[in-house]
C-alpha positions in Angstrom: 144.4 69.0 118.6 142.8 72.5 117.8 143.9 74.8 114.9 142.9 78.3 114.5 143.9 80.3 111.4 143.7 83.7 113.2 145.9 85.7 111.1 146.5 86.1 107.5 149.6 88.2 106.0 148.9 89.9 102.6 151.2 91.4 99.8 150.5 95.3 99.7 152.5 98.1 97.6 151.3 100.8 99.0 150.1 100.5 103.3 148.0 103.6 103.3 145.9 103.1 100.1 145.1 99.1 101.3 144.7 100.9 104.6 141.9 103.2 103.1 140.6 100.1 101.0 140.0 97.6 104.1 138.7 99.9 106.6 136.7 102.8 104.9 135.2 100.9 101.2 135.1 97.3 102.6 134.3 98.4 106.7 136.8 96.2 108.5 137.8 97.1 112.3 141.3 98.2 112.5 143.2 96.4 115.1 146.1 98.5 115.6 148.7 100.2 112.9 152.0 100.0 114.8 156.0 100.5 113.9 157.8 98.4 116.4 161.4 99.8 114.5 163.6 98.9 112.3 161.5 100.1 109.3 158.8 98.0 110.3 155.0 98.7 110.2 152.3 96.2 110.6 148.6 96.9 110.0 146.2 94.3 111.5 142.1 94.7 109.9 139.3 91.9 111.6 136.1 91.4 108.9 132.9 92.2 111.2 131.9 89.0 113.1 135.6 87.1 112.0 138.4 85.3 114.7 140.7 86.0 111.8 142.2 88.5 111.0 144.9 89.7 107.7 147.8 92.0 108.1 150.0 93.8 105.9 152.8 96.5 106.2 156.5 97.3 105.7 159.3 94.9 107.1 157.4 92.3 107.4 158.9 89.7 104.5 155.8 89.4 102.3 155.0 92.7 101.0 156.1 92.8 97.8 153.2 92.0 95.7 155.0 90.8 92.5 156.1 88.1 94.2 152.7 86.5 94.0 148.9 87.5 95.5 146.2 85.7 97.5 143.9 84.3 95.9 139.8 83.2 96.8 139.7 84.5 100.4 136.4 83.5 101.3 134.4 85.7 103.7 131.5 83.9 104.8 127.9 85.7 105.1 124.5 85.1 105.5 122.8 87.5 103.2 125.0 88.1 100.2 122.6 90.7 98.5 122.5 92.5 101.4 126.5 92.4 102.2 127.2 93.3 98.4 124.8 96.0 98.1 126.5 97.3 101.3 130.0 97.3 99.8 128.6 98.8 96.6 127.6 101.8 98.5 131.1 101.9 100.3 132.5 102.4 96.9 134.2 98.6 96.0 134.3 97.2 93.0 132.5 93.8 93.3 131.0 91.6 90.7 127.7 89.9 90.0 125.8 87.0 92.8 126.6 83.8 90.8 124.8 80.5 92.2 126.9 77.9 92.1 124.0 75.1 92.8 123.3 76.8 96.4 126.2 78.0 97.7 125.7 82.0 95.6 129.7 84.0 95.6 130.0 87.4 94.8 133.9 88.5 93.9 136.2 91.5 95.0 139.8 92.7 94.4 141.8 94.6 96.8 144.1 97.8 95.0 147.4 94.5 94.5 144.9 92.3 93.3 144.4 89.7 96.6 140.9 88.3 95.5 138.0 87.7 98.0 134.8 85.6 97.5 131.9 86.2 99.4 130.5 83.2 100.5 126.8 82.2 101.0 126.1 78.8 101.9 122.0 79.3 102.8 120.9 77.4 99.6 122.8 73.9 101.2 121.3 75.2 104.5 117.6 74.7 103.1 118.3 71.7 100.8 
C-alpha cells in the first residue's frame, strides 16, 4: 500500500503577507492562487525539489491561526550552510546550524509562527 503526503494545509492570518513570505524570502514555486467562490481562496507553494506541497487561504477550515500552529516541518537539504546562507540573503529570519550528532538543523518561523527545520542528514551519510 503506498502513501504520499503531498499536501499540507497551514494556519495563516493574513494570505498576502504568508504569500510574500513563502515565495519571495523563502523562494517556493507558487502553484496557483485561486478563489473557486464562496469566500474561498486557496494558495498552493512546492519547496524547490519537493512532491509536497502546503497550502493556506480563506474558506478553507484551518486558517485561523490561534487555533494552534505547525510545528518542526522538516525540509530536507543537502548543504545546510549553503541553503541558509541563501535564505539569509532572501531576508528570513533563521537561526544558528546546530549538530545534533550528524544530522546539523537550522530553524525558521513563518509571519503565524508555523516552524520549519532544515534538515541535513550528510553527517549519518558518511558515518
Amino acid at each position: 500500500m503506498d502513501m504520499k503526503l503531498e499536501l499540507i494545509p497551514l494556519p495563516v492570518s493574513d494570505v498576502d503577507r504568508s504569500k510574500a513570505f513563502y515565495g519571495d524570502t523563502i523562494g517556493f514555486h507558487l502553484d496557483h492562487d485561486v478563489e473557486p467562490g464562496n469566500g474561498m481562496r486557496i494558495v498552493q507553494f512546492t519547496p524547490p525539489g519537493s512532491s509536497c506541497s502546503i497550502a493556506f487561504g480563506t474558506g478553507m477550515g484551518n486558517n485561523n491561526p490561534e487555533d494552534g500552529t505547525v510545528k518542526g516541518l522538516h525540509l530536507v537539504v543537502t548543504d545546510i550552510a549553503a541553503v541558509r546562507e541563501q535564505l539569509l540573503a532572501r531576508g528570513a529570519d533563521i537561526g544558528e546550524i546546530r549538530d545534533m550528532g550528524g544530522v546539523k538543523y537550522a530553524s525558521f518561523s513563518d509571519p503565524d509562527g508555523n516552524t520549519w527545520e532544515l534538515q541535513d542528514l550528510e553527517g549519518l551519510a558518511k558515518g
